[in-house]
PyMOL Python script that loads the backbone (N, CA, C, O; Angstrom):
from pymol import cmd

cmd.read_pdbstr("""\
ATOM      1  N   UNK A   1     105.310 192.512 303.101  1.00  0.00           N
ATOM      2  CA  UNK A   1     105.211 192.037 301.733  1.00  0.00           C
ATOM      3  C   UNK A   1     103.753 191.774 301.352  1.00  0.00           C
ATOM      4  O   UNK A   1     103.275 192.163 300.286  1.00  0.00           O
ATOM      5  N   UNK A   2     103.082 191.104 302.265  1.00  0.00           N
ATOM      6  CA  UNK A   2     101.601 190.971 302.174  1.00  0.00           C
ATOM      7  C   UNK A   2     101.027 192.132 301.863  1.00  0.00           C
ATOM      8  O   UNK A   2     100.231 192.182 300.926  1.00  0.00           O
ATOM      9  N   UNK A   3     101.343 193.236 302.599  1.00  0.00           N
ATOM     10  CA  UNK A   3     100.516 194.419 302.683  1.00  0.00           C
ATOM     11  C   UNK A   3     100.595 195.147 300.982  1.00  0.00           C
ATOM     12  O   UNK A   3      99.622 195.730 300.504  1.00  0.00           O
ATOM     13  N   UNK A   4     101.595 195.021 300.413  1.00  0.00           N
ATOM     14  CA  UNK A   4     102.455 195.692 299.391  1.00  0.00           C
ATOM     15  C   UNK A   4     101.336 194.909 298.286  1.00  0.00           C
ATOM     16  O   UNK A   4     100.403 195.570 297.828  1.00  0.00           O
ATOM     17  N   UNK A   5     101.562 193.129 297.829  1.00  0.00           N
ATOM     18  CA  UNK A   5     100.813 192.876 296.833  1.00  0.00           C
ATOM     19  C   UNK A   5      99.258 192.804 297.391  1.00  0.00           C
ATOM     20  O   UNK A   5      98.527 192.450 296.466  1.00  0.00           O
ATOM     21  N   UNK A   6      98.373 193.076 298.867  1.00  0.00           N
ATOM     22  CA  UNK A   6      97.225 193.602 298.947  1.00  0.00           C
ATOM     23  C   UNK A   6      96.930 194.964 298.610  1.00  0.00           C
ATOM     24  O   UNK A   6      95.814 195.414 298.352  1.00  0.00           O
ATOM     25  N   UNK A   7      98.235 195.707 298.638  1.00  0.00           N
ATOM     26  CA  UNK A   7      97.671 197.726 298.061  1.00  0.00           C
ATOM     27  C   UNK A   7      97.540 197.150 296.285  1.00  0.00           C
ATOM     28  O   UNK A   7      96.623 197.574 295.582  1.00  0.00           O
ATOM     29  N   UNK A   8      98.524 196.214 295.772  1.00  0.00           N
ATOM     30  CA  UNK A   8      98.799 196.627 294.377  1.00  0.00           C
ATOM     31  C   UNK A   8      97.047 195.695 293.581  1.00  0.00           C
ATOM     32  O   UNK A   8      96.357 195.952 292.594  1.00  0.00           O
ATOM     33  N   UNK A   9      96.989 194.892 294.387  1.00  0.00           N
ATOM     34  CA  UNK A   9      95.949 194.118 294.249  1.00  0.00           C
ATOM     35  C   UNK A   9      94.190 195.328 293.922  1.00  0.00           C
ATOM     36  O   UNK A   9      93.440 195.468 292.956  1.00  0.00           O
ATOM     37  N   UNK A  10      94.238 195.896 295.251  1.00  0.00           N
ATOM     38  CA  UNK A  10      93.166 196.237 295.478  1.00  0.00           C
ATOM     39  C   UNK A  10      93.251 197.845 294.577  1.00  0.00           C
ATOM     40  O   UNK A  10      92.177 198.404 294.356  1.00  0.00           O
ATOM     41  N   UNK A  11      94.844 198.658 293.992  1.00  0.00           N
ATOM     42  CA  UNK A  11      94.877 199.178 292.852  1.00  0.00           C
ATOM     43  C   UNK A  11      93.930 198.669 291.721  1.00  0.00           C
ATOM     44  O   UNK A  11      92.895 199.202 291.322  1.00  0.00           O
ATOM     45  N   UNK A  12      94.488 197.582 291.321  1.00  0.00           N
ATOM     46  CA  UNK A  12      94.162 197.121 289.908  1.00  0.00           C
ATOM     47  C   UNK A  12      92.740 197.121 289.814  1.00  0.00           C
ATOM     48  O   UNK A  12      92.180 197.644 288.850  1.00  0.00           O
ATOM     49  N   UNK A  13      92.214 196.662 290.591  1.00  0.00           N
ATOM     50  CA  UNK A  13      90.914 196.915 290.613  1.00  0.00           C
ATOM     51  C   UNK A  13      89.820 197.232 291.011  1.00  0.00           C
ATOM     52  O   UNK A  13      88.730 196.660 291.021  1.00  0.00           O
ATOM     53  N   UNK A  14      90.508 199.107 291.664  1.00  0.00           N
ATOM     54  CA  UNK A  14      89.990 200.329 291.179  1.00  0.00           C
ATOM     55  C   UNK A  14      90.083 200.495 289.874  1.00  0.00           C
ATOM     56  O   UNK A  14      89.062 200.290 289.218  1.00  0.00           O
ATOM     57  N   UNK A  15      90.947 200.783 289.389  1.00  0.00           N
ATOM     58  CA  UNK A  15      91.379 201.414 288.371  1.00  0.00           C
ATOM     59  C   UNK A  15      90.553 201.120 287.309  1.00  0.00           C
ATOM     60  O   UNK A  15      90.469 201.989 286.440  1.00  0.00           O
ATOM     61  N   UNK A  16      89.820 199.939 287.147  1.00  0.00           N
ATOM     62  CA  UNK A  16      89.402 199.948 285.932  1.00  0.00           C
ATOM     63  C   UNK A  16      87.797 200.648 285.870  1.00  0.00           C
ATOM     64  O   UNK A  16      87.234 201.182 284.914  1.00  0.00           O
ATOM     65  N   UNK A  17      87.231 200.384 287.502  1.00  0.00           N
ATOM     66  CA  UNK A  17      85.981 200.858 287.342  1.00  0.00           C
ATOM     67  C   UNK A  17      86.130 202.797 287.662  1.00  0.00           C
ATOM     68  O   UNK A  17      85.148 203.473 287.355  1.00  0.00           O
ATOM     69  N   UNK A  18      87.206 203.414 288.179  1.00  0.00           N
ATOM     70  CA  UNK A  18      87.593 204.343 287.818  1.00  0.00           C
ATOM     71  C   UNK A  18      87.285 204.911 286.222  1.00  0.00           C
ATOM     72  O   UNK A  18      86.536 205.813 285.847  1.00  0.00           O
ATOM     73  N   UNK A  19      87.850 204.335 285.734  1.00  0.00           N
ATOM     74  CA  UNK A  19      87.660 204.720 284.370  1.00  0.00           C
ATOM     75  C   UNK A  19      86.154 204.895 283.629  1.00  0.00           C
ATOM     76  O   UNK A  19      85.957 205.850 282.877  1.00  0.00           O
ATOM     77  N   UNK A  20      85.110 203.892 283.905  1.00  0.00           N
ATOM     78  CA  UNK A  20      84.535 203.474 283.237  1.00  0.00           C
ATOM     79  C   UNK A  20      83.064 204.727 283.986  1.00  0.00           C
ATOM     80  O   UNK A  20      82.042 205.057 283.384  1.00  0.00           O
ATOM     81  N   UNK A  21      83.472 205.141 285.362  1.00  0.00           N
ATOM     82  CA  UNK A  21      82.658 205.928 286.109  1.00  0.00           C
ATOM     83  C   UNK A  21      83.653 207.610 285.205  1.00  0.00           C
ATOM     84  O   UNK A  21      83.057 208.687 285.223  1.00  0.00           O
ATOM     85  N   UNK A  22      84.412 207.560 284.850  1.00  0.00           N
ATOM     86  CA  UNK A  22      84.619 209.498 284.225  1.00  0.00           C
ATOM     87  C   UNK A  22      85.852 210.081 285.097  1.00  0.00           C
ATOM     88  O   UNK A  22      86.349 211.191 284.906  1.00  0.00           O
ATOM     89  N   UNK A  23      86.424 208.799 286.463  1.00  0.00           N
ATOM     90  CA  UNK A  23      87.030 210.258 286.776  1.00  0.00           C
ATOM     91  C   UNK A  23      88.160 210.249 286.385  1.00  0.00           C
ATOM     92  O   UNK A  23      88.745 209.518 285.586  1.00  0.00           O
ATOM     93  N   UNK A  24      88.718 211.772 287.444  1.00  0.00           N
ATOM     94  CA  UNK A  24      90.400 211.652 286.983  1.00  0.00           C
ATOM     95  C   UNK A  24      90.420 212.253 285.359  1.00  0.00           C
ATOM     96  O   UNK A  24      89.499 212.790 284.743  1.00  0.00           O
ATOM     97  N   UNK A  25      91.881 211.940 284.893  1.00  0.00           N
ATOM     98  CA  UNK A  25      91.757 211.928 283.676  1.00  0.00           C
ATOM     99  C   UNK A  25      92.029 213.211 282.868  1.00  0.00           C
ATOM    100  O   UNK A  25      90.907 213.657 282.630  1.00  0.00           O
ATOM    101  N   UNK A  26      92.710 213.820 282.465  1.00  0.00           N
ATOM    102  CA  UNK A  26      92.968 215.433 281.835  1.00  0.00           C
ATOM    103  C   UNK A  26      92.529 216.654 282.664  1.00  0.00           C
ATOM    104  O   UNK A  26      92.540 217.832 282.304  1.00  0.00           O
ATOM    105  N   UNK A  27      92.140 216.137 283.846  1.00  0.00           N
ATOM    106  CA  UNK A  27      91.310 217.699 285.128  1.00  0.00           C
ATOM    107  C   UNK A  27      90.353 217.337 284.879  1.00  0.00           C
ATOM    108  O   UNK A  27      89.604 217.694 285.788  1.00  0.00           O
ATOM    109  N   UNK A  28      89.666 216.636 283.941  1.00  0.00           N
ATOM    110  CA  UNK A  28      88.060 216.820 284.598  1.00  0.00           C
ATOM    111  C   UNK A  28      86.981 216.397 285.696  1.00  0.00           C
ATOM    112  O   UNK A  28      87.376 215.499 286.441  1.00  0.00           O
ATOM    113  N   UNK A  29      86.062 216.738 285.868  1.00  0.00           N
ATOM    114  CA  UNK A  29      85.148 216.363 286.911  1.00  0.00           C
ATOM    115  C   UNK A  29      84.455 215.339 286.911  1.00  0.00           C
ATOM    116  O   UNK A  29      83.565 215.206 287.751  1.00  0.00           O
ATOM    117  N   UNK A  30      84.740 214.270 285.853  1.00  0.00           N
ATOM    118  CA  UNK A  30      83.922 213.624 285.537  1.00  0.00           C
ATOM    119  C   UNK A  30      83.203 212.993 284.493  1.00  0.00           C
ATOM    120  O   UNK A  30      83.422 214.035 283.875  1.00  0.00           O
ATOM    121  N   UNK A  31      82.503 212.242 283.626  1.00  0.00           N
ATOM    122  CA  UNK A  31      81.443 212.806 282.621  1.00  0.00           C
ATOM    123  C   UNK A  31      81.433 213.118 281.988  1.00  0.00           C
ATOM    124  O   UNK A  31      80.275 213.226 281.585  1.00  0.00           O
ATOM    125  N   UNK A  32      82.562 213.721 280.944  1.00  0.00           N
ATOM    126  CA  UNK A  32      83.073 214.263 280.157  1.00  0.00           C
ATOM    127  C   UNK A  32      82.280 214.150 278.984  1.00  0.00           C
ATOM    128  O   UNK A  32      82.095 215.151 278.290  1.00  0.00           O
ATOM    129  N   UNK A  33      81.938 213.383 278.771  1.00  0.00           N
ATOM    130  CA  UNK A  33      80.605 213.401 277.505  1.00  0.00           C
ATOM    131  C   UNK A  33      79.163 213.925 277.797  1.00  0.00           C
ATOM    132  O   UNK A  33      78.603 213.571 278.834  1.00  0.00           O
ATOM    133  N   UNK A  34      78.609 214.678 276.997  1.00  0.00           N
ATOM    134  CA  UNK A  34      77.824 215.412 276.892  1.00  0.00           C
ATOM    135  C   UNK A  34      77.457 216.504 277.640  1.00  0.00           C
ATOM    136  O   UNK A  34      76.368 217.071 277.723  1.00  0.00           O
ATOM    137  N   UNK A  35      78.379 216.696 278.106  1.00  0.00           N
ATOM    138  CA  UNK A  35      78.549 218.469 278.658  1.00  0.00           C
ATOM    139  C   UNK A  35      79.168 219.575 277.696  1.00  0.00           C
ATOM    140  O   UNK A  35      79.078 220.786 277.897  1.00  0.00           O
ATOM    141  N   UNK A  36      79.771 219.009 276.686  1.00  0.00           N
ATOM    142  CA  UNK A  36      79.965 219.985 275.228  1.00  0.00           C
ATOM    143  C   UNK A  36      79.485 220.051 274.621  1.00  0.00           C
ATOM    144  O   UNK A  36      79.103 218.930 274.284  1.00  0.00           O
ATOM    145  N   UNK A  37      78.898 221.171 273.749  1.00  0.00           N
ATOM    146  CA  UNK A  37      77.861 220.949 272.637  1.00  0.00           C
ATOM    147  C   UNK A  37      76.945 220.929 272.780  1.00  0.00           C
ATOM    148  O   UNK A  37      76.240 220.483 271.876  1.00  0.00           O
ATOM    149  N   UNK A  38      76.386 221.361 273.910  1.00  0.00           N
ATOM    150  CA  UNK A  38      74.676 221.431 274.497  1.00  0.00           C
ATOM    151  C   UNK A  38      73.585 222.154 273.042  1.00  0.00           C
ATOM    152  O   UNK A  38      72.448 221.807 272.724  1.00  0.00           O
ATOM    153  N   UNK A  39      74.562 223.338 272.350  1.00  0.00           N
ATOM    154  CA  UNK A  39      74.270 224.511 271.547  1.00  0.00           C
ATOM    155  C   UNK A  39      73.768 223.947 270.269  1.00  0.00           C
ATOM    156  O   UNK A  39      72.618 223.932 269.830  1.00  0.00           O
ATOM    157  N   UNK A  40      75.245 223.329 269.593  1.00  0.00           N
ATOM    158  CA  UNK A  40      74.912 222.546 268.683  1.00  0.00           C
ATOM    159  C   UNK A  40      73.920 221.239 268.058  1.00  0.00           C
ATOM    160  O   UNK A  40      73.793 220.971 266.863  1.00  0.00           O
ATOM    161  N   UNK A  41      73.173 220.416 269.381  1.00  0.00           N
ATOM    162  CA  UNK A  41      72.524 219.572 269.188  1.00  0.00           C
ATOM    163  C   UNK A  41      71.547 219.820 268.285  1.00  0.00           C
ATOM    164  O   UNK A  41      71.506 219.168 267.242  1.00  0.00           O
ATOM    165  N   UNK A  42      70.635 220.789 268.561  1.00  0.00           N
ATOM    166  CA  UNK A  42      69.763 220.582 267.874  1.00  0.00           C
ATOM    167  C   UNK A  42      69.842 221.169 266.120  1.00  0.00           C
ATOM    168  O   UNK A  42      69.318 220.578 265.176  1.00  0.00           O
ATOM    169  N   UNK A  43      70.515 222.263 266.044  1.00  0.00           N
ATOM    170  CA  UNK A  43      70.918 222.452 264.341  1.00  0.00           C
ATOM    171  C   UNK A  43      71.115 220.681 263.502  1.00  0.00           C
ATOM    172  O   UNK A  43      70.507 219.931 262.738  1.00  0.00           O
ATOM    173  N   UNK A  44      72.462 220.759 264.341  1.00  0.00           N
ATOM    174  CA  UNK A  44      72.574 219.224 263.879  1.00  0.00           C
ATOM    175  C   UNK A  44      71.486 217.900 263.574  1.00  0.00           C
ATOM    176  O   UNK A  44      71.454 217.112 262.629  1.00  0.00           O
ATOM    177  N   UNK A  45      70.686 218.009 264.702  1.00  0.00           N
ATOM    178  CA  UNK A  45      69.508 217.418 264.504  1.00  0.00           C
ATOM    179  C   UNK A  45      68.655 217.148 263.639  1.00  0.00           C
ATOM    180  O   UNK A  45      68.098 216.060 263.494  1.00  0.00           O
ATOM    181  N   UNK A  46      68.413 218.641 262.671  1.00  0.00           N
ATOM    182  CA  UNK A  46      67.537 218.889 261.680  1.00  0.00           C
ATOM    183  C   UNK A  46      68.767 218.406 260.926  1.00  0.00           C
ATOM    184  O   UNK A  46      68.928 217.186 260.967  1.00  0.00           O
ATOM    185  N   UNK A  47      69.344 218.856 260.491  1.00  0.00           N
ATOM    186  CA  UNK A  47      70.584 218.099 259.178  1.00  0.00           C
ATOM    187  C   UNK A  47      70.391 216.935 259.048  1.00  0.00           C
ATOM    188  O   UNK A  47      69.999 216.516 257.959  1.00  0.00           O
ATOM    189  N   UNK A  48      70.652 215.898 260.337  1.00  0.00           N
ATOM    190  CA  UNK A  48      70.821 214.598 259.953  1.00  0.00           C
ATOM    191  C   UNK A  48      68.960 214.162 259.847  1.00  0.00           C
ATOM    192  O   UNK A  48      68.717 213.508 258.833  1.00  0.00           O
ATOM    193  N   UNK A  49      68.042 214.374 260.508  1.00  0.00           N
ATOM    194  CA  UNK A  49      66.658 213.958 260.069  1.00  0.00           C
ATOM    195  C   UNK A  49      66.331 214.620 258.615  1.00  0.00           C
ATOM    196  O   UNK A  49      65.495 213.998 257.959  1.00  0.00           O
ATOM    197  N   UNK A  50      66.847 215.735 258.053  1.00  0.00           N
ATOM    198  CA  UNK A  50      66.648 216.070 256.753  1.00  0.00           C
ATOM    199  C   UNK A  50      67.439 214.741 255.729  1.00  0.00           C
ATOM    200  O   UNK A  50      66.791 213.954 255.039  1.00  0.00           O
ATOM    201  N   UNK A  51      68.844 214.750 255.841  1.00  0.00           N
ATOM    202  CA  UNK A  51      69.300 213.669 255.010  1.00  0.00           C
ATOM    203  C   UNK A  51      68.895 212.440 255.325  1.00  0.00           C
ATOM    204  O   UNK A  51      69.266 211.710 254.406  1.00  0.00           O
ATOM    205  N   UNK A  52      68.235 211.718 256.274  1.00  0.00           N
ATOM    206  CA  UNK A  52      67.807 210.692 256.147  1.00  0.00           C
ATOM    207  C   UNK A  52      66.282 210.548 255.767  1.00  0.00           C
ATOM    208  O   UNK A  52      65.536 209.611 255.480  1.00  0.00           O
ATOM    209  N   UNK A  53      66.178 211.814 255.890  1.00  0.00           N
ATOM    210  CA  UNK A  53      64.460 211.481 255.044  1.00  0.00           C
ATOM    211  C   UNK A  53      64.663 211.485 253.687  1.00  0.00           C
ATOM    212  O   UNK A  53      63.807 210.814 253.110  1.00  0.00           O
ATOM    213  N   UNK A  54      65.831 212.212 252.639  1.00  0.00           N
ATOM    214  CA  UNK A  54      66.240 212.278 251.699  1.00  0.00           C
ATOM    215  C   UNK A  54      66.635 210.956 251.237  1.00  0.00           C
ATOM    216  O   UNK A  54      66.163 210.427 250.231  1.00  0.00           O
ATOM    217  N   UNK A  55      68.022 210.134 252.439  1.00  0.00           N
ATOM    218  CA  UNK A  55      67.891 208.533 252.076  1.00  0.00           C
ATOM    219  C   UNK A  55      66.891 207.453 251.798  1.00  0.00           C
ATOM    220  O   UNK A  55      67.089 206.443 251.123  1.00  0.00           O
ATOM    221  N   UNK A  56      65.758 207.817 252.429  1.00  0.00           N
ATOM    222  CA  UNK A  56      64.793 207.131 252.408  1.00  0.00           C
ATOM    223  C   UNK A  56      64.085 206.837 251.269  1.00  0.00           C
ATOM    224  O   UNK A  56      63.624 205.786 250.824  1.00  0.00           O
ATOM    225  N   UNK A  57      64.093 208.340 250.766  1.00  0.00           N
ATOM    226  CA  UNK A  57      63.323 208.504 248.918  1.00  0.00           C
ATOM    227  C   UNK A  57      64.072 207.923 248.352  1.00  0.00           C
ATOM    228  O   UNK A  57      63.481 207.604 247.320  1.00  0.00           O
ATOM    229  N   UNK A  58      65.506 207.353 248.303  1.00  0.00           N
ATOM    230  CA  UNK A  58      66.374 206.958 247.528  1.00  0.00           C
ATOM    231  C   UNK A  58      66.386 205.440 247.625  1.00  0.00           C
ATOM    232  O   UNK A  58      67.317 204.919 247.012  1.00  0.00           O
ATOM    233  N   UNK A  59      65.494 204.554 248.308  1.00  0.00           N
ATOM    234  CA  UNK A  59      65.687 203.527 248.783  1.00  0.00           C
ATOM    235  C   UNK A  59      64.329 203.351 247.430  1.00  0.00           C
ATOM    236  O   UNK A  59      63.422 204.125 247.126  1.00  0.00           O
ATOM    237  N   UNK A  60      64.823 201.616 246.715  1.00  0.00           N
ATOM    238  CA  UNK A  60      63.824 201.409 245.746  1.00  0.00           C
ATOM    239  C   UNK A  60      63.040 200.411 246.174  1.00  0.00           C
ATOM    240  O   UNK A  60      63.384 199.391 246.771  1.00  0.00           O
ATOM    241  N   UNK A  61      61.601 200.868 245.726  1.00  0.00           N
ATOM    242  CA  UNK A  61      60.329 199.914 246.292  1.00  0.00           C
ATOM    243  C   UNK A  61      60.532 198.371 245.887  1.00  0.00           C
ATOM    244  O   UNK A  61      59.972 197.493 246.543  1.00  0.00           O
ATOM    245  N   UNK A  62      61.240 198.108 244.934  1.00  0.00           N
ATOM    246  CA  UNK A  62      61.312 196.717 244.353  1.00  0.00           C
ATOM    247  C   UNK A  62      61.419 195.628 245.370  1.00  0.00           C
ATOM    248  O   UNK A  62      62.432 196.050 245.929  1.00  0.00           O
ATOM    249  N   UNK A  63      61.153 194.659 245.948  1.00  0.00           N
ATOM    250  CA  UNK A  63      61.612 194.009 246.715  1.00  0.00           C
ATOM    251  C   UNK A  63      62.482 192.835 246.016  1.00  0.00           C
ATOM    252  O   UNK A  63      62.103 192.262 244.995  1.00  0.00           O
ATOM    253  N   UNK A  64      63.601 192.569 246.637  1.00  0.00           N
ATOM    254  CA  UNK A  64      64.871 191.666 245.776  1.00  0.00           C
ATOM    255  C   UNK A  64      64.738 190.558 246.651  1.00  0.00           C
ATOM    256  O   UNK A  64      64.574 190.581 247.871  1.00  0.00           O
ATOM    257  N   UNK A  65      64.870 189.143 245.541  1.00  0.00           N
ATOM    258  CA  UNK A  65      65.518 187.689 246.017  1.00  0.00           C
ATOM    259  C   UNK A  65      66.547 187.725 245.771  1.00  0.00           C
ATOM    260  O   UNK A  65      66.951 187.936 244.628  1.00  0.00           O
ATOM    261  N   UNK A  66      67.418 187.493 246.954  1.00  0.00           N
ATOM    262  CA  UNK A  66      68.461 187.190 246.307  1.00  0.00           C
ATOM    263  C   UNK A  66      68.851 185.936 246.120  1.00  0.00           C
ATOM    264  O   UNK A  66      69.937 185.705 245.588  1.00  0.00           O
ATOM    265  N   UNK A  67      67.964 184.878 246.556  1.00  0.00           N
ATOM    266  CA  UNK A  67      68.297 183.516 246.460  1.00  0.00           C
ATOM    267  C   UNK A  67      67.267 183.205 244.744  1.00  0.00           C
ATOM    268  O   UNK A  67      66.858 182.055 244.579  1.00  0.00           O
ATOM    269  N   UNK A  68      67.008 184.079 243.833  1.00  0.00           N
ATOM    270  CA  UNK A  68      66.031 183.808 243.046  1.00  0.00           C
ATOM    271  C   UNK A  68      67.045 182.890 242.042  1.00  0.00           C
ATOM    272  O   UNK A  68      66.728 181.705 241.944  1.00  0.00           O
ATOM    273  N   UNK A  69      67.979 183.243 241.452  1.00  0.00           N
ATOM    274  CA  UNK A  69      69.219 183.006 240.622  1.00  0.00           C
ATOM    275  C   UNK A  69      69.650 181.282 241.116  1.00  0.00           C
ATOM    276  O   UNK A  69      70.133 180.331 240.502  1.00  0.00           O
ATOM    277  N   UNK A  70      69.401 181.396 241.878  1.00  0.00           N
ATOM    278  CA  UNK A  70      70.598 179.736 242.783  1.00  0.00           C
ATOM    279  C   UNK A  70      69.452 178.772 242.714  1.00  0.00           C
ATOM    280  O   UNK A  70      70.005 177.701 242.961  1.00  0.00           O
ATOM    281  N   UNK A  71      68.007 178.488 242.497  1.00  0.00           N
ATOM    282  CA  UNK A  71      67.131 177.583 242.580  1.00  0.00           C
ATOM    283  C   UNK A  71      67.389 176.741 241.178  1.00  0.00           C
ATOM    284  O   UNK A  71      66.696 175.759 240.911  1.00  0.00           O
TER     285      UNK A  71
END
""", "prot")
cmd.dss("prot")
cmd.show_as("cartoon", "prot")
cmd.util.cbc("prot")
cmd.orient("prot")
């Protein structure tokens, strides 16, 4: 009986750092993030540094109080 809640024991916690290391899990090897999409990074790259340089122009020089109203 000892032996039984020491396997289920020393389960539980594998399992969580299992997870948190990639394995197991749908077949994969591991790591599963950022091994897709190697191709796409950089297109993407320019897109999002283009629209945020675009956000930026859109941002107004004014500087706001907002506590100006409540004094």
């Amino acid at each position: 009986m000892h032996f039984v809640i020491a396997a289920m024991t020393i389960a539980l916690l594998i399992l969580p750092a299992q997870a948190q290391m990639g394995g197991g899990g749908m077949g994969g090897k591991g790591g599963g993030r950022g091994q897709h999409g190697q191709k796409t990074e950089t297109p993407k790259k320019k897109v999002d540094d283009k629209d945020y340089k675009a956000a930026l122009g859109r941002i107004p020089d004014k500087k706001v109080d907002p506590w100006a109203d409540k004094r």
